[in-house]
C-alpha positions in Angstrom: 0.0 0.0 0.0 1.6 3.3 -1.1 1.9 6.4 1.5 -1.1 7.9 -0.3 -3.4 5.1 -0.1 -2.7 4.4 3.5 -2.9 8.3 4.5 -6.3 8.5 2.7 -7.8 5.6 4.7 -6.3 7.3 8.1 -8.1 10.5 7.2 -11.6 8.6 6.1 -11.4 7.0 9.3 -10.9 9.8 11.1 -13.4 12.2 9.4 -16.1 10.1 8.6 -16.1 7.1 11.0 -14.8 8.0 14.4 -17.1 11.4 14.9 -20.4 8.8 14.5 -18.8 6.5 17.2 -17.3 9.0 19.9 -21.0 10.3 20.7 -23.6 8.7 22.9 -26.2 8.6 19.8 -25.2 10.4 16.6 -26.3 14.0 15.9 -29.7 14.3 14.6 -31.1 10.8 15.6 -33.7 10.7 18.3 -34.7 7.9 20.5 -38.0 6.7 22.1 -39.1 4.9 25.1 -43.1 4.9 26.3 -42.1 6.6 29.4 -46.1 5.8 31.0 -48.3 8.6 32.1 -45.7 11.1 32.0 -45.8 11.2 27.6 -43.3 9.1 25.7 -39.4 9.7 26.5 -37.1 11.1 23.7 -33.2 11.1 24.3 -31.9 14.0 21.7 -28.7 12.4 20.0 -28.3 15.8 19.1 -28.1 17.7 22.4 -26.0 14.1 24.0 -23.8 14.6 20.5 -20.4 15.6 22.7 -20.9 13.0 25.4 -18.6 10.4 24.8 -20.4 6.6 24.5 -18.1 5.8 27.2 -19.0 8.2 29.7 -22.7 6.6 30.1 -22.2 3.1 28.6 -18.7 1.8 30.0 -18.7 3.9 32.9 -21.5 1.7 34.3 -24.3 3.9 34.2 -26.0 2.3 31.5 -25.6 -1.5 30.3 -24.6 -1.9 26.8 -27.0 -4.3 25.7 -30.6 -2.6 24.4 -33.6 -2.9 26.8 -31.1 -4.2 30.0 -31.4 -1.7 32.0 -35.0 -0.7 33.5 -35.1 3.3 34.4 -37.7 4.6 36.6 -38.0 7.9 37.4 -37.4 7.1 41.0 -33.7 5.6 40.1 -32.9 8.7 38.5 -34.0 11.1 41.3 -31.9 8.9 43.2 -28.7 9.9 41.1 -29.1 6.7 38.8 -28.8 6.7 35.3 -29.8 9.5 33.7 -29.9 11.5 37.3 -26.0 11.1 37.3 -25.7 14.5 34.7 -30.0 15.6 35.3 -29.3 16.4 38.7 -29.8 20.4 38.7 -25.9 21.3 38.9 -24.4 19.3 35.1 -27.7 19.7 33.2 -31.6 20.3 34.5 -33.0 18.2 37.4 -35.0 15.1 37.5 -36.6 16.3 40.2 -38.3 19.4 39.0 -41.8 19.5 37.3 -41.6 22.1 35.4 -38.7 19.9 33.2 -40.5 17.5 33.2 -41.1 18.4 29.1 -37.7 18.2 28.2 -37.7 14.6 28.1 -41.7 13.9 28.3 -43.6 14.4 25.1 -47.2 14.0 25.5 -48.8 13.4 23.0 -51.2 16.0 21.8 -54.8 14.8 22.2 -57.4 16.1 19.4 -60.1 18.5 20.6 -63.1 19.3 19.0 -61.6 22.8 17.8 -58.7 20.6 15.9 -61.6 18.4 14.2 -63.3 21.7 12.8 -59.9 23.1 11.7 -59.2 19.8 10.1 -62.5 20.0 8.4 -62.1 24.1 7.4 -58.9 22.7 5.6 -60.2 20.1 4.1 -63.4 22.3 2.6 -60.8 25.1 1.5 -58.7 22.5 -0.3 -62.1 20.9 -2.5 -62.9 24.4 -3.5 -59.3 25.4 -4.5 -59.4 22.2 -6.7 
C-alpha cells in the first residue's frame, strides 16, 4: 500500500467514521421509550452529540445491551442513570416539574376545535381544486 493510499484511509477513518462512534447517539437521531403517564421519553442524539459513548455506557451507568437496563424515574431522582448529569448542577434536574417536558412528550390529544380546523382545511382545499 503506497503512503497515499494508506494516509487517505487514516483520514476517512478519522473524518467520517470515528465522529459517529465518539458520541452517545449520533447528531440528529432521536430515541424513544413509552415513558407511562408522563408522555413518551425522547433522548436528543443531538443535544447528547459531545458525550462520549463511554462516559454513560462503559462507565456503568447504563448496560450496553438494548432494553437491559430498567429506568424509573425514582432511580434517576436517586442519582441513577440519567440522574447522574439531570441532577440540577451538570444539566436540568430530574426532580423538578416544570422539566419534566424536556424529556416527556405528551402526545397531543385532538379536541373538538382541531376536528373543525381539520375539516375548514379540508373544505378550503375541494374548493381550490
Amino acid at each position: 500500500m503506497s503512503k497515499y493510499t494508506f494516509n487517505s484511509v487514516i483520514l476517512f477513518l478519522a473524518f467520517f467514521l470515528f465522529p459517529a462512534v465518539s458520541s452517545a447517539v449520533p447528531d440528529g437521531v432521536t430515541l424513544t421509550w413509552p415513558g407511562g403517564g408522563a408522555g413518551k421519553v425522547t433522548f436528543d442524539g443531538t443535544k447528547h452529540a459531545k458525550i462520549h459513548c463511554d462516559a454513560c455506557h462503559i462507565a456503568g451507568l447504563f448496560k450496553t445491551k438494548k432494553g437491559a437496563d430498567i429506568m424509573t424515574m425514582d432511580a434517576m431522582k436517586q442519582g441513577k442513570f440519567c440522574g447522574v448529569c439531570h441532577n440540577g448542577k451538570k444539566a436540568f434536574s430530574t426532580t423538578e416539574p416544570k422539566d419534566c417536558h424536556k424529556c416527556h412528550k405528551a402526545e397531543k390529544k385532538e379536541t373538538s376545535d382541531d376536528k373543525k380546523d381539520d375539516k375548514r382545511k379540508d373544505t378550503k382545499k375541494k374548493k381550490h381544486n
